[in-house]
TORKOLBA-463393 format. One record per residue (C-alpha): residue number from 1; residue in one letter; z, y, x. Coordinates in pm, 1 decimal, m for minus. Example, Ala and Ser with C-alpha at 12.3 -4.5 7.8 and 13.67 -1.06 7.14 Angstrom:
// TORKOLBA-463393
<site i="1" aa="A" w="780.0" v="m450.0" u="1230.0"/>
<site i="2" aa="S" w="714.0" v="m106.0" u="1367.0"/>
END
This chain:
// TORKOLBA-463393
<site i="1" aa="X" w="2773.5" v="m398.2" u="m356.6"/>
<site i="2" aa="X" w="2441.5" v="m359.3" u="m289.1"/>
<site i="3" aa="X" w="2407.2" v="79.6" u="m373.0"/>
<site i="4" aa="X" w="2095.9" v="18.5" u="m569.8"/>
<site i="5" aa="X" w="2240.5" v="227.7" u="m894.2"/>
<site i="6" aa="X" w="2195.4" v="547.5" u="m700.5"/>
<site i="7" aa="X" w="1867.0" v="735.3" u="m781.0"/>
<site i="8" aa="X" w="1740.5" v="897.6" u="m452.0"/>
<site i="9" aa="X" w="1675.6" v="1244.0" u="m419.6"/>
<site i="10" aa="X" w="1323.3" v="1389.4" u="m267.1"/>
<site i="11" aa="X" w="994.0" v="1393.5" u="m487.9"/>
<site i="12" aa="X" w="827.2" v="1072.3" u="m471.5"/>
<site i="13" aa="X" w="469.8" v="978.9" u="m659.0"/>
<site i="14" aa="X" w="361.6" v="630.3" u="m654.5"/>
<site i="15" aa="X" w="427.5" v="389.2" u="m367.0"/>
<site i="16" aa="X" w="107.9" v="349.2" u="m92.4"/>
<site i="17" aa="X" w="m130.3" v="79.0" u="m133.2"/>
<site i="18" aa="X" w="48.6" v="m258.4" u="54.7"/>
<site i="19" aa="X" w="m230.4" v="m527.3" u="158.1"/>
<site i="20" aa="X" w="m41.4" v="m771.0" u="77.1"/>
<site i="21" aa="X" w="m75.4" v="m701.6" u="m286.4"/>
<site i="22" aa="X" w="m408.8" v="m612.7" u="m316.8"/>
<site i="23" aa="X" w="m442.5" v="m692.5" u="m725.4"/>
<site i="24" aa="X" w="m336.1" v="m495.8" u="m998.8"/>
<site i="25" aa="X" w="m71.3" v="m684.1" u="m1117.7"/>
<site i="26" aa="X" w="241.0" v="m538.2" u="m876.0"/>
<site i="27" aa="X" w="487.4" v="m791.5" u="m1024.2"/>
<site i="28" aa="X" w="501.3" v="m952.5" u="m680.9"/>
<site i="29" aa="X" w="519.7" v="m634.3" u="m471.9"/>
<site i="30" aa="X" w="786.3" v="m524.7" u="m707.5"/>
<site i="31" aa="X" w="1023.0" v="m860.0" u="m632.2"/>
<site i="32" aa="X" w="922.2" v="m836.3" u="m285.1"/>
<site i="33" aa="X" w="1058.5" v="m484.1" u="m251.3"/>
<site i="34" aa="X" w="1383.6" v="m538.9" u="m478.7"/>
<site i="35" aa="X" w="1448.4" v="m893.8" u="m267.8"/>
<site i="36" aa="X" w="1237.8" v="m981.6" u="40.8"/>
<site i="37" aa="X" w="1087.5" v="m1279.2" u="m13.1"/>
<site i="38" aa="X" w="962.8" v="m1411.4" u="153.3"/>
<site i="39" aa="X" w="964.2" v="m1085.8" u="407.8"/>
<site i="40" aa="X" w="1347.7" v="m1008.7" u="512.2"/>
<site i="41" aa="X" w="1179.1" v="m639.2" u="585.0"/>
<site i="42" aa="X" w="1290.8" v="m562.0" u="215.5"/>
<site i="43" aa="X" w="1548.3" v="m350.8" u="m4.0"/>
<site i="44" aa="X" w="1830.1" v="m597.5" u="m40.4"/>
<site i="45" aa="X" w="1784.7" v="m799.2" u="287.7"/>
<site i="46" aa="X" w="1743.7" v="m507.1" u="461.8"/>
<site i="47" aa="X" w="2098.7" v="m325.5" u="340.4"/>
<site i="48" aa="X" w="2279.0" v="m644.0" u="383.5"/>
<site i="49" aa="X" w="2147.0" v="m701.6" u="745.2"/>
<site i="50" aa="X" w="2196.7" v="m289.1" u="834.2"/>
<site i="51" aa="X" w="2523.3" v="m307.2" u="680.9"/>
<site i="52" aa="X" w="2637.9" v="m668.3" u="860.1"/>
<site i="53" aa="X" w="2520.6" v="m482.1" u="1209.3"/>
<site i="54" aa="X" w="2715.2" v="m139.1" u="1110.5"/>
<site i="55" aa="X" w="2433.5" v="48.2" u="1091.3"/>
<site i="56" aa="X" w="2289.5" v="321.8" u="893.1"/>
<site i="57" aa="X" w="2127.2" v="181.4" u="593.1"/>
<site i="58" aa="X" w="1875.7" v="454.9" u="603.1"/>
<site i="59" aa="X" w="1561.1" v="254.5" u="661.4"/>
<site i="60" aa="X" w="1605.3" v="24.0" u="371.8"/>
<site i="61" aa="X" w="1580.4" v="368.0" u="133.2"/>
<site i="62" aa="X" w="1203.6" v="349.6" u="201.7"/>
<site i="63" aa="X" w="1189.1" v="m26.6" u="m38.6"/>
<site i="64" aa="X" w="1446.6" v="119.0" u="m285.5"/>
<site i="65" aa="X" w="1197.4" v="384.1" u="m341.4"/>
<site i="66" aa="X" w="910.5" v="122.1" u="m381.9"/>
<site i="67" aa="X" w="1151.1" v="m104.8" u="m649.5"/>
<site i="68" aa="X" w="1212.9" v="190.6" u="m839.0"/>
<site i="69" aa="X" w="863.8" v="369.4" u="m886.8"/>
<site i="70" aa="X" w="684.2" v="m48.2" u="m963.4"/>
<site i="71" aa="X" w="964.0" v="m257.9" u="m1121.2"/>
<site i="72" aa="X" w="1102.2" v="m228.3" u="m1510.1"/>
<site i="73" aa="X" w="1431.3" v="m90.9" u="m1520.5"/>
<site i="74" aa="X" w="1571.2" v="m350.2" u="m1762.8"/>
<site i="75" aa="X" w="1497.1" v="m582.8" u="m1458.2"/>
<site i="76" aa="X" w="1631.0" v="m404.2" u="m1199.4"/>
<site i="77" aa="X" w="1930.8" v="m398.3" u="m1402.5"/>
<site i="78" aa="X" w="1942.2" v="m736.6" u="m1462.8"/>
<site i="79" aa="X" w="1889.4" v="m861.7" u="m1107.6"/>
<site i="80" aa="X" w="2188.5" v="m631.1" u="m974.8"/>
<site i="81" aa="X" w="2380.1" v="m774.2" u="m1234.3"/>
<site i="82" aa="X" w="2289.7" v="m1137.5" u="m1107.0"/>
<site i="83" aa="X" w="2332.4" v="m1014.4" u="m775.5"/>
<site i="84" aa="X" w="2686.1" v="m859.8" u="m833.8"/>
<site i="85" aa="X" w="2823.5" v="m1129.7" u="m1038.8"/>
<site i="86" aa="X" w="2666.3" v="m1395.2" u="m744.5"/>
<site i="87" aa="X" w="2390.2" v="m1582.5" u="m979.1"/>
<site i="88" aa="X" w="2080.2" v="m1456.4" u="m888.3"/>
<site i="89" aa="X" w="1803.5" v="m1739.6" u="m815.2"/>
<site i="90" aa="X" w="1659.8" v="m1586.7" u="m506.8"/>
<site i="91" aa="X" w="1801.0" v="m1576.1" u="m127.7"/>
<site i="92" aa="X" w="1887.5" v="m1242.6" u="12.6"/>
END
């Protein structure tokens, strides 16, 4: 649904400092890049509003990347499953 089981292609390192997350602990930035909360700038908000408008999802690639590199896999798994099967907790 959402295209966040395809690995993107390019070298990427780690994700650039965000000020909003200024600690060490990146559990935050990593939810806020997978979801958008409370931002709708991010991964999932961002594809479903580019995709409702019929436009190239392109942009959104750039929080994909960030989801990937800081979040556990086992969660990202887990939240596309909730996501796909319509039980997730959070708003997109």
């Amino acid at each position: 649904m959402f295209g966040s089981e395809k690995p993107t292609s390019g070298r990427w390192r780690t994700p650039p400092f965000d000020p909003r997350f200024p600690n060490q602990n990146q559990t935050r930035n990593c939810y806020q890049n997978f979801l958008g909360e409370p931002s709708p700038a991010d991964y999932h908000r961002c594809f479903k509003k580019m995709n409702l408008r019929g436009k190239s999802t392109q942009p959104c690639e750039y929080y994909f990347r960030v989801f990937h590199s800081l979040c556990p896999m086992s969660w990202v798994q887990r939240w596309t499953e909730q996501i796909r099967d319509e039980t997730f907790a959070g708003k997109i």
